[in-house]
CHARMM-style PDB file with segment names, atoms N, HN, CA, C and O in Angstrom:
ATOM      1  N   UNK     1      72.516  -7.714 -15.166  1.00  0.00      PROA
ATOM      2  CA  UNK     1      72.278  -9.140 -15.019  1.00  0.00      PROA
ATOM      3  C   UNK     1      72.396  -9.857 -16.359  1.00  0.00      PROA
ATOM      4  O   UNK     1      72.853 -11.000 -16.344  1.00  0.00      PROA
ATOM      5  N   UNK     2      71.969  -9.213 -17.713  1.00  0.00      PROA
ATOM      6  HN  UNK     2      71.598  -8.284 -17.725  1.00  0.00      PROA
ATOM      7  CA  UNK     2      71.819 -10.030 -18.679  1.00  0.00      PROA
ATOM      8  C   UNK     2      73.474 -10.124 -19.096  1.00  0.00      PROA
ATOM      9  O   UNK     2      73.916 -11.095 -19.709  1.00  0.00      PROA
ATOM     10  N   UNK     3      74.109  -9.260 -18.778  1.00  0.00      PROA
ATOM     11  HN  UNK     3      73.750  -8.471 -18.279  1.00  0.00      PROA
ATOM     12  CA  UNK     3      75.838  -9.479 -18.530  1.00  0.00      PROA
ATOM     13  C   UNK     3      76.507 -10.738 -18.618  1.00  0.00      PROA
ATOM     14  O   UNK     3      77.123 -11.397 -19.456  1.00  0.00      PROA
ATOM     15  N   UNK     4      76.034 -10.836 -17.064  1.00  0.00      PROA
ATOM     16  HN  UNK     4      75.534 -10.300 -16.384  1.00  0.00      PROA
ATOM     17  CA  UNK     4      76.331 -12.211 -16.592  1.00  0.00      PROA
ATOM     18  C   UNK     4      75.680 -12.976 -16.916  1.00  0.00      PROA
ATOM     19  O   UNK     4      76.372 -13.985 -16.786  1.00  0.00      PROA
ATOM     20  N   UNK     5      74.413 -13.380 -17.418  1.00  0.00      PROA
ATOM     21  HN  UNK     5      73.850 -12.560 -17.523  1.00  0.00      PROA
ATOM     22  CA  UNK     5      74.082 -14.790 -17.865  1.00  0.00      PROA
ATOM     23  C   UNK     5      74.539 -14.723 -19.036  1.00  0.00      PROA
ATOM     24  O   UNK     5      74.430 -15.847 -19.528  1.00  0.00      PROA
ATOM     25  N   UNK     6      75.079 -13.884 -19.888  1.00  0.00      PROA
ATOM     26  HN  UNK     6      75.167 -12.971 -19.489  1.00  0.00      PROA
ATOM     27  CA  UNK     6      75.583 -14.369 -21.231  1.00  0.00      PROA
ATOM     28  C   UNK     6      77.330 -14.695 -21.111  1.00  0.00      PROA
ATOM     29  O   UNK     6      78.108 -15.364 -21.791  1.00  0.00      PROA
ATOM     30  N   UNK     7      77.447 -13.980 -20.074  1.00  0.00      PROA
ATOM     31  HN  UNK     7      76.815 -13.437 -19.521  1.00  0.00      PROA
ATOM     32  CA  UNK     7      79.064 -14.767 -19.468  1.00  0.00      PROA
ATOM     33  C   UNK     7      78.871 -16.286 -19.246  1.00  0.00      PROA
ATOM     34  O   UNK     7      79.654 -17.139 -19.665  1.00  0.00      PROA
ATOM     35  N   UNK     8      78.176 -16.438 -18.810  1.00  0.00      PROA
ATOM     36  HN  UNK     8      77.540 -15.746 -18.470  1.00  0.00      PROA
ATOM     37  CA  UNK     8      77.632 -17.947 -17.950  1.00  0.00      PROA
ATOM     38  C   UNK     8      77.937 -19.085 -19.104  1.00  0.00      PROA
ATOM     39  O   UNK     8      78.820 -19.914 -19.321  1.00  0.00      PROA
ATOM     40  N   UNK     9      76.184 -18.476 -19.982  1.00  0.00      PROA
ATOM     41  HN  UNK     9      75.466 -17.803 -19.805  1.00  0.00      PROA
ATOM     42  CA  UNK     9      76.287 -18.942 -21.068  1.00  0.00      PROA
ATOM     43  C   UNK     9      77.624 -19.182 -22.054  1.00  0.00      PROA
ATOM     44  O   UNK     9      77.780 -20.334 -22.457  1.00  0.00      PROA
ATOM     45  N   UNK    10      78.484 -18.284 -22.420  1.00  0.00      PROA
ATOM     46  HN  UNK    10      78.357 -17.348 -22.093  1.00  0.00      PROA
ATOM     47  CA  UNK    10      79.554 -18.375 -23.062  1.00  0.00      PROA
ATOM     48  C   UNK    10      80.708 -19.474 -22.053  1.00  0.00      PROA
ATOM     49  O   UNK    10      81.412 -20.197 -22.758  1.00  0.00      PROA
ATOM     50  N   UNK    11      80.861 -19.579 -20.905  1.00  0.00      PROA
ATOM     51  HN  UNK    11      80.289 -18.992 -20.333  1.00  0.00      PROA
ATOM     52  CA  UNK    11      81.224 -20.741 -20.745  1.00  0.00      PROA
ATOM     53  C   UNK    11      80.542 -21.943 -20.742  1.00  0.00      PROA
ATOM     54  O   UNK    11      81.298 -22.903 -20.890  1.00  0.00      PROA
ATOM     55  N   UNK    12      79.258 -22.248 -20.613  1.00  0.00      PROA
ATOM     56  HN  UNK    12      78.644 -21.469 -20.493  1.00  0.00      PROA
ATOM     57  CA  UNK    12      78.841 -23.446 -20.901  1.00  0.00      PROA
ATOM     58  C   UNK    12      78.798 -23.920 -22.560  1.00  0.00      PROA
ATOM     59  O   UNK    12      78.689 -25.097 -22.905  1.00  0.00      PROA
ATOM     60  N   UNK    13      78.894 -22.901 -23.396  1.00  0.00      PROA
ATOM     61  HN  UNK    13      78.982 -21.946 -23.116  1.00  0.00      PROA
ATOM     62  CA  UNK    13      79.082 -22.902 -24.895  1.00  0.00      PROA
ATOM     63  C   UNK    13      80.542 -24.002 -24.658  1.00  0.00      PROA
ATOM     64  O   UNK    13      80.693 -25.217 -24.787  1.00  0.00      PROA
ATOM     65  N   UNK    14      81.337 -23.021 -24.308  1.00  0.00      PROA
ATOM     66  HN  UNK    14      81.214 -22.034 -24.203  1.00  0.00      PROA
ATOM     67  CA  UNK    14      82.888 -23.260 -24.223  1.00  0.00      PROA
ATOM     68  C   UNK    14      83.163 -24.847 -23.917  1.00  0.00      PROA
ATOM     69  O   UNK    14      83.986 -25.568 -24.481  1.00  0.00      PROA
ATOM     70  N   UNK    15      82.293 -25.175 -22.921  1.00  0.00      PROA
ATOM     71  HN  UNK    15      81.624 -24.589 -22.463  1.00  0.00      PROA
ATOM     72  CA  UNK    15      82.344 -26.375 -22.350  1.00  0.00      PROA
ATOM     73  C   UNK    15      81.596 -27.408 -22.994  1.00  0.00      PROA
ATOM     74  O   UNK    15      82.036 -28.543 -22.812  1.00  0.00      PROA
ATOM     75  N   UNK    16      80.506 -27.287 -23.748  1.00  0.00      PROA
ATOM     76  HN  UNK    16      80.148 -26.365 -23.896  1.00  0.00      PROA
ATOM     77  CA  UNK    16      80.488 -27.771 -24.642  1.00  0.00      PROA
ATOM     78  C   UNK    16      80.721 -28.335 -26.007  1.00  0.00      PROA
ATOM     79  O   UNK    16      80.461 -29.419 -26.529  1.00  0.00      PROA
ATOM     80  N   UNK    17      81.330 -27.173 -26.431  1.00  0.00      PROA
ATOM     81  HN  UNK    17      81.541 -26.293 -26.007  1.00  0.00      PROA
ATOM     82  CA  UNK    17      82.376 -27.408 -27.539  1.00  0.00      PROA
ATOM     83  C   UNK    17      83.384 -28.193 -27.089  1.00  0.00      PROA
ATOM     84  O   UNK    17      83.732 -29.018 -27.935  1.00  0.00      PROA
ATOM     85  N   UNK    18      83.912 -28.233 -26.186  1.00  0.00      PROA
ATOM     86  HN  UNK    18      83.629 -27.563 -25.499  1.00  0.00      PROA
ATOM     87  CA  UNK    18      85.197 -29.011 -25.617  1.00  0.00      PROA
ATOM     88  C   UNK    18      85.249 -30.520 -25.576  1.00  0.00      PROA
ATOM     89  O   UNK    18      86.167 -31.285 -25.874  1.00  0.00      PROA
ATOM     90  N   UNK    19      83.537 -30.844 -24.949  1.00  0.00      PROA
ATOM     91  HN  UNK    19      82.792 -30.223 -24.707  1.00  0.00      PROA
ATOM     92  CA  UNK    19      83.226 -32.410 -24.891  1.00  0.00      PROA
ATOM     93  C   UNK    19      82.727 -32.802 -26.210  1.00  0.00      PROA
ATOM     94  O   UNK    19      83.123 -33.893 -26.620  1.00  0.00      PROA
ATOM     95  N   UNK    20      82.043 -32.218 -26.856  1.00  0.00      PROA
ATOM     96  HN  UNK    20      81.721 -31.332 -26.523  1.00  0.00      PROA
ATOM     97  CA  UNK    20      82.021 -32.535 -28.262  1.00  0.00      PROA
ATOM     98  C   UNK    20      83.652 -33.328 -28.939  1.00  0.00      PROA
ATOM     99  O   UNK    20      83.965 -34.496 -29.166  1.00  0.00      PROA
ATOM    100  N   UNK    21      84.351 -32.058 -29.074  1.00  0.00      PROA
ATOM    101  HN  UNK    21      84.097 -31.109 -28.889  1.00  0.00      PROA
ATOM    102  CA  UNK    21      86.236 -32.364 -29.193  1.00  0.00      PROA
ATOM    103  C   UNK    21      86.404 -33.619 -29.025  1.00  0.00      PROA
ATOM    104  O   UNK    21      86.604 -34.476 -29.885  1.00  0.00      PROA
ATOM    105  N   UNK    22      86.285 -33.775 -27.414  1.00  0.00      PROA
ATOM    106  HN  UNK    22      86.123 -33.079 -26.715  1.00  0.00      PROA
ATOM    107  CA  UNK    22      87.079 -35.280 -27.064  1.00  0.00      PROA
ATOM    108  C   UNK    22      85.703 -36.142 -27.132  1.00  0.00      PROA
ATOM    109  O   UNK    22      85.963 -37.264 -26.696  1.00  0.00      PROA
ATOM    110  N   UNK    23      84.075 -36.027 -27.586  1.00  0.00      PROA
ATOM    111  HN  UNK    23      83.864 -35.115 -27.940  1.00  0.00      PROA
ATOM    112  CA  UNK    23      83.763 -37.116 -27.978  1.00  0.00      PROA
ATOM    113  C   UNK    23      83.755 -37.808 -29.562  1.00  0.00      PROA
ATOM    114  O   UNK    23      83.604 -38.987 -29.882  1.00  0.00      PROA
ATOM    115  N   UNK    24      83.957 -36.725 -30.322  1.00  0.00      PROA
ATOM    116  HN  UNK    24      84.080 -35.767 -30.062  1.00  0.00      PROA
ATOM    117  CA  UNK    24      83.879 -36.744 -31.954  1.00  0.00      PROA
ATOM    118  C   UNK    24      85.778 -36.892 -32.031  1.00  0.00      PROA
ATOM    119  O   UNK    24      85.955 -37.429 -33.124  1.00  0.00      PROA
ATOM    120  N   UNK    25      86.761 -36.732 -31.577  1.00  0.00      PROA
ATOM    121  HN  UNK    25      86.617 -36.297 -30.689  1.00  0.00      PROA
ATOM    122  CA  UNK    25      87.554 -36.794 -31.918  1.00  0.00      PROA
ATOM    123  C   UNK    25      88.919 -37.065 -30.803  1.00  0.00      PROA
ATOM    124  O   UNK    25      90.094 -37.312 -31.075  1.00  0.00      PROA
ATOM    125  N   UNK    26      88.426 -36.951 -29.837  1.00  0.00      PROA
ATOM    126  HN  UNK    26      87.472 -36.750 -29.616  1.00  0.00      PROA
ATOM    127  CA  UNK    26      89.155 -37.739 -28.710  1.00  0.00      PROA
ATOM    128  C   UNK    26      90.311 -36.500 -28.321  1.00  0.00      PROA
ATOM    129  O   UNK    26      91.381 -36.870 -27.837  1.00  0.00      PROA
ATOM    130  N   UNK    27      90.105 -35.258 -28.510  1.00  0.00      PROA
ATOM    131  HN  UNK    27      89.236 -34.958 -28.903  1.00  0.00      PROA
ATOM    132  CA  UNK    27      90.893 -34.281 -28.097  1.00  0.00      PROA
ATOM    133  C   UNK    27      90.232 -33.214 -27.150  1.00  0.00      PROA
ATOM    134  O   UNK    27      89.222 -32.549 -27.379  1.00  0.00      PROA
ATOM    135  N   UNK    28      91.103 -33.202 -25.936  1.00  0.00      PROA
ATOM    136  HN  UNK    28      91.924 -33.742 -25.750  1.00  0.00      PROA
ATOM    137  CA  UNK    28      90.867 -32.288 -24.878  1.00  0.00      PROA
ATOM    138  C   UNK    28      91.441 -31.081 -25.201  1.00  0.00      PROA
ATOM    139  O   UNK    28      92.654 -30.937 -25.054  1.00  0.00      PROA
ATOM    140  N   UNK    29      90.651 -30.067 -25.679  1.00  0.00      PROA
ATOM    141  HN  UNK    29      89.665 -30.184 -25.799  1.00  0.00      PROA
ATOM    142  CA  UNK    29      91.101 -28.629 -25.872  1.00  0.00      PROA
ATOM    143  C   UNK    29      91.582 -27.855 -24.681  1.00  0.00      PROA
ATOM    144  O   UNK    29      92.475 -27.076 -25.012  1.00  0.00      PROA
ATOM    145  N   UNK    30      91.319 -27.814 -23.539  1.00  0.00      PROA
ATOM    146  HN  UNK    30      90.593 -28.447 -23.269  1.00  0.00      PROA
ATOM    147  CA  UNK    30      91.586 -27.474 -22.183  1.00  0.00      PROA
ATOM    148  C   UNK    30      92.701 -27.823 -21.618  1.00  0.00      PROA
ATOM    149  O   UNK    30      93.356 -27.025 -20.948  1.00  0.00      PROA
ATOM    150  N   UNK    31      93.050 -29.033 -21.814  1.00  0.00      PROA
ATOM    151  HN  UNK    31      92.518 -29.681 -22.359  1.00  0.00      PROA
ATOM    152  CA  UNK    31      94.272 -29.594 -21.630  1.00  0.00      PROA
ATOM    153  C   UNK    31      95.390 -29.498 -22.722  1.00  0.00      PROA
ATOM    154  O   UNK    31      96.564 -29.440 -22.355  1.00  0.00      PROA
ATOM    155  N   UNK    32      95.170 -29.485 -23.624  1.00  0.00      PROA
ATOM    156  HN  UNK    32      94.216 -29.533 -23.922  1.00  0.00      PROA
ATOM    157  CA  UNK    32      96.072 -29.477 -25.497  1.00  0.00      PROA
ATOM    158  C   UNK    32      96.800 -27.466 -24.908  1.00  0.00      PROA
ATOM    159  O   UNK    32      97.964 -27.070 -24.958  1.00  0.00      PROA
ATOM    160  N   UNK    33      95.719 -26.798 -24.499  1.00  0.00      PROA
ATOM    161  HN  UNK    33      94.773 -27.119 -24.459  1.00  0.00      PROA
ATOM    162  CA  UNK    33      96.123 -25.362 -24.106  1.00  0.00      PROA
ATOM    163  C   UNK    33      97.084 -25.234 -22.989  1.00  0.00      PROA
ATOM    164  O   UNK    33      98.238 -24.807 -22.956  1.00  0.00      PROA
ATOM    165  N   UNK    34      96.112 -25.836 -21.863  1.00  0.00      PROA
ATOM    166  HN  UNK    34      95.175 -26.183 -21.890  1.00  0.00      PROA
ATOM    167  CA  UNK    34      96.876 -25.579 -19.908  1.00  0.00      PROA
ATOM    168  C   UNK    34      97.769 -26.532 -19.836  1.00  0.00      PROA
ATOM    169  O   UNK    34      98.668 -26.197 -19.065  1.00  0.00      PROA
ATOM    170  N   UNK    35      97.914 -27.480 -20.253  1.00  0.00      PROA
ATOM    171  HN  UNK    35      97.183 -27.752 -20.879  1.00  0.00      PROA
ATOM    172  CA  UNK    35      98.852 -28.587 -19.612  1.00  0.00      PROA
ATOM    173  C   UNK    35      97.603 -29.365 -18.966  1.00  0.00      PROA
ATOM    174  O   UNK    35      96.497 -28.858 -18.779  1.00  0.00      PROA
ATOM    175  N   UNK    36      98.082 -31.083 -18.565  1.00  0.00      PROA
ATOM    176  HN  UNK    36      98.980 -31.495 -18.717  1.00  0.00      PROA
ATOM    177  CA  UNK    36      97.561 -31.639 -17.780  1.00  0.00      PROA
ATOM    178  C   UNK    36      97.825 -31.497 -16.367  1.00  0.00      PROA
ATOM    179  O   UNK    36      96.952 -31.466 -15.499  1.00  0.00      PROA
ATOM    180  N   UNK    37      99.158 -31.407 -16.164  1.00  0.00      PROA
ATOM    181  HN  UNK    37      99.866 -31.432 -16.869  1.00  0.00      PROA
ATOM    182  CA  UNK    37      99.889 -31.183 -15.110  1.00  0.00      PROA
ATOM    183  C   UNK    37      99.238 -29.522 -14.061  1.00  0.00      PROA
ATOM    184  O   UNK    37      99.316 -29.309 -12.851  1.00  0.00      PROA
ATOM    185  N   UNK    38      98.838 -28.932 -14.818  1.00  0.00      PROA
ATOM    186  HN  UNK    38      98.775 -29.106 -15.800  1.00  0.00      PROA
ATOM    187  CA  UNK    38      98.972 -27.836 -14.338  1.00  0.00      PROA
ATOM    188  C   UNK    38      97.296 -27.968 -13.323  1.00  0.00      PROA
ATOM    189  O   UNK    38      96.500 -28.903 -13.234  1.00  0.00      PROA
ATOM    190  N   UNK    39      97.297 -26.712 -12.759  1.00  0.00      PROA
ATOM    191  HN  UNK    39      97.943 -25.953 -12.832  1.00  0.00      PROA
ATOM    192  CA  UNK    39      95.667 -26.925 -12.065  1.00  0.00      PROA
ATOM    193  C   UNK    39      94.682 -26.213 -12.738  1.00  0.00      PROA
ATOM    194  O   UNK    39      93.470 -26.429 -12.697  1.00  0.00      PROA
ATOM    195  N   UNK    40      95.587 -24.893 -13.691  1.00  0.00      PROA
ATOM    196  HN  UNK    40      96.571 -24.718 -13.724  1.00  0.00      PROA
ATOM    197  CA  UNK    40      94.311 -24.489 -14.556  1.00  0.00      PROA
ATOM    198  C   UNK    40      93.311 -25.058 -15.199  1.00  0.00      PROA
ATOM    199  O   UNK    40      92.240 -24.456 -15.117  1.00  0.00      PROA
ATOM    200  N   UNK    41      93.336 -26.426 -16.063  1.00  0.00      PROA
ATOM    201  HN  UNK    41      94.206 -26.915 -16.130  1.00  0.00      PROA
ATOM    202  CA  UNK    41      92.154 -27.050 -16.225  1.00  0.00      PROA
ATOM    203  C   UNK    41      90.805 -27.320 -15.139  1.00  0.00      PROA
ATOM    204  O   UNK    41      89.602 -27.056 -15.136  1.00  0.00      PROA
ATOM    205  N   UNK    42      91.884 -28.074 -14.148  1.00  0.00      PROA
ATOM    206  HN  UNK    42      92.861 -28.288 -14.151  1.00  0.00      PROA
ATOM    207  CA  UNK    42      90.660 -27.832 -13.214  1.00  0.00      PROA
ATOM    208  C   UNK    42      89.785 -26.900 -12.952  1.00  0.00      PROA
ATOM    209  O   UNK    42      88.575 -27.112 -12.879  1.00  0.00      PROA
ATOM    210  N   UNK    43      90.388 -25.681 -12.775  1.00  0.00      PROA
ATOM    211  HN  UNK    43      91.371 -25.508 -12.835  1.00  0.00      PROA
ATOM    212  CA  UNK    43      89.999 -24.763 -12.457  1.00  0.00      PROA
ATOM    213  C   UNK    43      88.810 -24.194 -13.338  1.00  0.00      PROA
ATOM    214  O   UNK    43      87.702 -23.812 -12.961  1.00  0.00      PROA
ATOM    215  N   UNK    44      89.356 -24.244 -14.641  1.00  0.00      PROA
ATOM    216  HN  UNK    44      90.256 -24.554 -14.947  1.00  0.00      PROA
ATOM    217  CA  UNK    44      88.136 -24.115 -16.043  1.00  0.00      PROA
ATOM    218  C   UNK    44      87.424 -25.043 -15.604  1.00  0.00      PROA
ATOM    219  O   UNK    44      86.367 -24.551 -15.209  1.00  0.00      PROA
ATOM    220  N   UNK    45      87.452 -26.534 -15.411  1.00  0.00      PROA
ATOM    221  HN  UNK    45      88.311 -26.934 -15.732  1.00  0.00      PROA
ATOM    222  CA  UNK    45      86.280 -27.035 -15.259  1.00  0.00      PROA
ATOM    223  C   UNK    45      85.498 -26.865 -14.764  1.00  0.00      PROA
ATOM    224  O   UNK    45      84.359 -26.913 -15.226  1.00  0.00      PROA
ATOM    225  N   UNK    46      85.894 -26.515 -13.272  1.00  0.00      PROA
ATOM    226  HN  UNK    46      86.819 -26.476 -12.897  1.00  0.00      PROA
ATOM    227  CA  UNK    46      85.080 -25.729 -12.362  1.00  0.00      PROA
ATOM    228  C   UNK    46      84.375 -24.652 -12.737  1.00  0.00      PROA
ATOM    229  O   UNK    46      83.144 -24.651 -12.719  1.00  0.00      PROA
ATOM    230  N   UNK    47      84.827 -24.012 -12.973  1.00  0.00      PROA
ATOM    231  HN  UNK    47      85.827 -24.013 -12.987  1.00  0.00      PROA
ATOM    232  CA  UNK    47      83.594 -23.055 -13.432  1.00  0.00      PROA
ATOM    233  C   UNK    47      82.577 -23.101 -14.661  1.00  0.00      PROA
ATOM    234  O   UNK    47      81.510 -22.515 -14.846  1.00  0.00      PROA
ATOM    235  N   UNK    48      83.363 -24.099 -15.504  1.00  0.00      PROA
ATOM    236  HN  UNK    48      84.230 -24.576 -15.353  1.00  0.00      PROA
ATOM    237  CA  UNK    48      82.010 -24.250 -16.604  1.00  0.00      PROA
ATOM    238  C   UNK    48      81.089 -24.853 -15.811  1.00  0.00      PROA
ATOM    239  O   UNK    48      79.989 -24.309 -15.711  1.00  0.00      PROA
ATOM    240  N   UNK    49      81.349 -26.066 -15.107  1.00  0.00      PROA
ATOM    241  HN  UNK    49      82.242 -26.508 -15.189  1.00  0.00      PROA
ATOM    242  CA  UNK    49      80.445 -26.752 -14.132  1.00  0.00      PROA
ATOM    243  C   UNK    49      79.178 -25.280 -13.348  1.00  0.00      PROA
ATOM    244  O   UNK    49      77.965 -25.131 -13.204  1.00  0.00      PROA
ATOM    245  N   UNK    50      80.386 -24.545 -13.066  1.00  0.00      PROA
ATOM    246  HN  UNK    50      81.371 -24.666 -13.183  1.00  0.00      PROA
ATOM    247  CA  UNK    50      79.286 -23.657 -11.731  1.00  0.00      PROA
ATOM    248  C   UNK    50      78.494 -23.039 -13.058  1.00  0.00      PROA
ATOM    249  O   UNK    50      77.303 -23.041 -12.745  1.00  0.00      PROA
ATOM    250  N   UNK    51      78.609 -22.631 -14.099  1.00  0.00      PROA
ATOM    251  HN  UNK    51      79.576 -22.629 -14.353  1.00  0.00      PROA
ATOM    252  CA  UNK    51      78.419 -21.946 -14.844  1.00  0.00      PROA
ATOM    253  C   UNK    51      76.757 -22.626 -15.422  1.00  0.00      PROA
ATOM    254  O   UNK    51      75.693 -22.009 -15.457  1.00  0.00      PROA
ATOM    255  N   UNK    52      77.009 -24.015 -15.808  1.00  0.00      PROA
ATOM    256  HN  UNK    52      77.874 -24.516 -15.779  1.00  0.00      PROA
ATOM    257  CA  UNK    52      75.874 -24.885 -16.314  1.00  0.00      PROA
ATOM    258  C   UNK    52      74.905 -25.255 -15.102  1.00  0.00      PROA
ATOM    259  O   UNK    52      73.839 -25.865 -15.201  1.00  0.00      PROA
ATOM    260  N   UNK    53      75.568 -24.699 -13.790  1.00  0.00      PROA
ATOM    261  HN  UNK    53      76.434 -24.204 -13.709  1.00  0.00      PROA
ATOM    262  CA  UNK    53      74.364 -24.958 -12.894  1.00  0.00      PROA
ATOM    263  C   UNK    53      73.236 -23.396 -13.076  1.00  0.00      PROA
ATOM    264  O   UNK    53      72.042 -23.246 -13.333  1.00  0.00      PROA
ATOM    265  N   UNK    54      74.193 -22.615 -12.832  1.00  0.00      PROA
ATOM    266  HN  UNK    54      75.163 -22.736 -12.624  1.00  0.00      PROA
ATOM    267  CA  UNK    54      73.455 -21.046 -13.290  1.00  0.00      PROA
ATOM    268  C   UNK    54      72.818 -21.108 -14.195  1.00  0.00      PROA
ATOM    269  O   UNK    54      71.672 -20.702 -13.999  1.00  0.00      PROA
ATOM    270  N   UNK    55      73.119 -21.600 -15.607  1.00  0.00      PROA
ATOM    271  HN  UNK    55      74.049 -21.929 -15.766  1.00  0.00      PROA
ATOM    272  CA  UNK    55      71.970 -21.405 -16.755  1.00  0.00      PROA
ATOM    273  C   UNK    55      71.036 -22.325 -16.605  1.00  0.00      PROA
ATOM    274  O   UNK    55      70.086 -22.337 -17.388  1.00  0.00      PROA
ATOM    275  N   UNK    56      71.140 -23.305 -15.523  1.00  0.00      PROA
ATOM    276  HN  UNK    56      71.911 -23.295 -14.887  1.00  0.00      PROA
ATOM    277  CA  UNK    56      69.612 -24.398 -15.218  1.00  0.00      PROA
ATOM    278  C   UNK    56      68.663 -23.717 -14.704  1.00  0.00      PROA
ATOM    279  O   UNK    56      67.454 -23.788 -14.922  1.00  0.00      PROA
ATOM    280  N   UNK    57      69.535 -22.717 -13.665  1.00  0.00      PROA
ATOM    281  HN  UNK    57      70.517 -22.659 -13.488  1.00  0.00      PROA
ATOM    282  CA  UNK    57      68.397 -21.440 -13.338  1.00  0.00      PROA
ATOM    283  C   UNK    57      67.843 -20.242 -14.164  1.00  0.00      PROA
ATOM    284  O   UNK    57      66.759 -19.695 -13.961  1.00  0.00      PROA
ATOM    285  N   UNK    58      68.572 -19.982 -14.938  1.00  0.00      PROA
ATOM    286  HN  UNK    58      69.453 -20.428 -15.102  1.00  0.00      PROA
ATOM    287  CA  UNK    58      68.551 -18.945 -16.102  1.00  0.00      PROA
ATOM    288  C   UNK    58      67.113 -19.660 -16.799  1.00  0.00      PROA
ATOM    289  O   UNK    58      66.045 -19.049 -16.836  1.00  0.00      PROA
ATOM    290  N   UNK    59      67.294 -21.016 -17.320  1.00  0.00      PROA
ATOM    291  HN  UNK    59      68.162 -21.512 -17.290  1.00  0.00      PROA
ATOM    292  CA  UNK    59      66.354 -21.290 -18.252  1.00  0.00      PROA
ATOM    293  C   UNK    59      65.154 -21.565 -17.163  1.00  0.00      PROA
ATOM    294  O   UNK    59      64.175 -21.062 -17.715  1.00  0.00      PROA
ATOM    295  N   UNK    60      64.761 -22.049 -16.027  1.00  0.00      PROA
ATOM    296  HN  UNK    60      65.556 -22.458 -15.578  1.00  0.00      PROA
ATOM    297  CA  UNK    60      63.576 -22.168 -15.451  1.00  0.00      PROA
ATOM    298  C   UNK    60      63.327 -20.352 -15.198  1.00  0.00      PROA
ATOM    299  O   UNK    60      62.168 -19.948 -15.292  1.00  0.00      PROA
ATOM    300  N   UNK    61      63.891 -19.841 -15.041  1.00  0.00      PROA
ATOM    301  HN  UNK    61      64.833 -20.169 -14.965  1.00  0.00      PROA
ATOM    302  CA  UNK    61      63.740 -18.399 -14.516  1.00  0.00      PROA
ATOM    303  C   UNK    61      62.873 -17.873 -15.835  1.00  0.00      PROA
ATOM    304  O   UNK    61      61.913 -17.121 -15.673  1.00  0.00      PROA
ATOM    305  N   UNK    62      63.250 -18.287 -17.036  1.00  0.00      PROA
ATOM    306  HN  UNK    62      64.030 -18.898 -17.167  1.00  0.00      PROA
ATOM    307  CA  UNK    62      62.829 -17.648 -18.271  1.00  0.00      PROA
ATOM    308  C   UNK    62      61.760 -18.720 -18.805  1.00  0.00      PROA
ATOM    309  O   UNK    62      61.145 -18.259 -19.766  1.00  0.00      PROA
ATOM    310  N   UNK    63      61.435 -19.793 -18.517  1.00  0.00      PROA
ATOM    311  HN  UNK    63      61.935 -20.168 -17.737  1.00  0.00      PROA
ATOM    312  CA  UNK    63      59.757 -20.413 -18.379  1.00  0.00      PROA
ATOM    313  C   UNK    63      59.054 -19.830 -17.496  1.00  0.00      PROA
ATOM    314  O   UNK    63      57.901 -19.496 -17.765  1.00  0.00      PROA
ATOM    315  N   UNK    64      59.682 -19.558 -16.100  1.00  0.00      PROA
ATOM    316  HN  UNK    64      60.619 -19.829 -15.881  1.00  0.00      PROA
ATOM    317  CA  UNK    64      58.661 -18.719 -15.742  1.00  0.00      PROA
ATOM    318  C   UNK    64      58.180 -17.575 -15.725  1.00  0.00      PROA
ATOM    319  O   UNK    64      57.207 -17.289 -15.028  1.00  0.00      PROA
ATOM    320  N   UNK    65      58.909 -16.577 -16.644  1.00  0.00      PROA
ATOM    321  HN  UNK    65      59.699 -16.810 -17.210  1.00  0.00      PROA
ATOM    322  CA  UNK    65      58.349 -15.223 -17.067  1.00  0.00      PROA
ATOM    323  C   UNK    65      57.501 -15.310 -18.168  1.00  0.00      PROA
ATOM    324  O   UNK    65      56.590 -14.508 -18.372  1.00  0.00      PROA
ATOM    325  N   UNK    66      57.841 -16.513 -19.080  1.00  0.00      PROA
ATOM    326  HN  UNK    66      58.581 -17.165 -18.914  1.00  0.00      PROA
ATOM    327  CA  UNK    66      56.922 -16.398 -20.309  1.00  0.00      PROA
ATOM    328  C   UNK    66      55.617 -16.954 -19.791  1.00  0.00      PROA
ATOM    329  O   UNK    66      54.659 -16.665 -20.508  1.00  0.00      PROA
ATOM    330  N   UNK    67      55.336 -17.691 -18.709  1.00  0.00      PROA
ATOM    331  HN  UNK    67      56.114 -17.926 -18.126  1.00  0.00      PROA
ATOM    332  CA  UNK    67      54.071 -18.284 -18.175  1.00  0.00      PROA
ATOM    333  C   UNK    67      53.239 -17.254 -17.560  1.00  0.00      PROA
ATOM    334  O   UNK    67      52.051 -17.552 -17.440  1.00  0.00      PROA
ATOM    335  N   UNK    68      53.660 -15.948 -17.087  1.00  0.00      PROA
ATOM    336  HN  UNK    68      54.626 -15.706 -17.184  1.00  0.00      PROA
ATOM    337  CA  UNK    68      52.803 -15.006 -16.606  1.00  0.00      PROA
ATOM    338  C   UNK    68      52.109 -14.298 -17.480  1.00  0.00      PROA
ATOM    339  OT1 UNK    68      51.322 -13.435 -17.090  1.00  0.00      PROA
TER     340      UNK     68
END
């Protein structure tokens, strides 16, 4: 399990670094790579998205172990 939440994590990293990019400097790294045209971006988005919903659970999951 700790596998996968650090997979998780490493795309929500990813995805963060990215919006940083295009807010500090107005460049889409995702797109500058895949093409716009193409559907792979989407597709990355998608999963950083599913990815940042998982670590919302990751981090309540890990308040509530330190509370016991």
């Amino acid at each position: 399990m700790e596998t996968f939440q650090k997979t998780t994590l490493l795309f929500t990293i990813v995805g963060a670094i990215n919006w940083g990019l295009i807010g500090f400097f107005d460049f889409n790294l995702v797109a500058s790579l895949f093409g716009t045209e193409s559907v792979l971006p989407s597709i990355i988005y998608a999963i950083v998205g599913i990815c940042g919903l998982i670590n919302i659970g990751v981090l309540f999951t890990h308040f509530d172990e330190h509370e016991k």
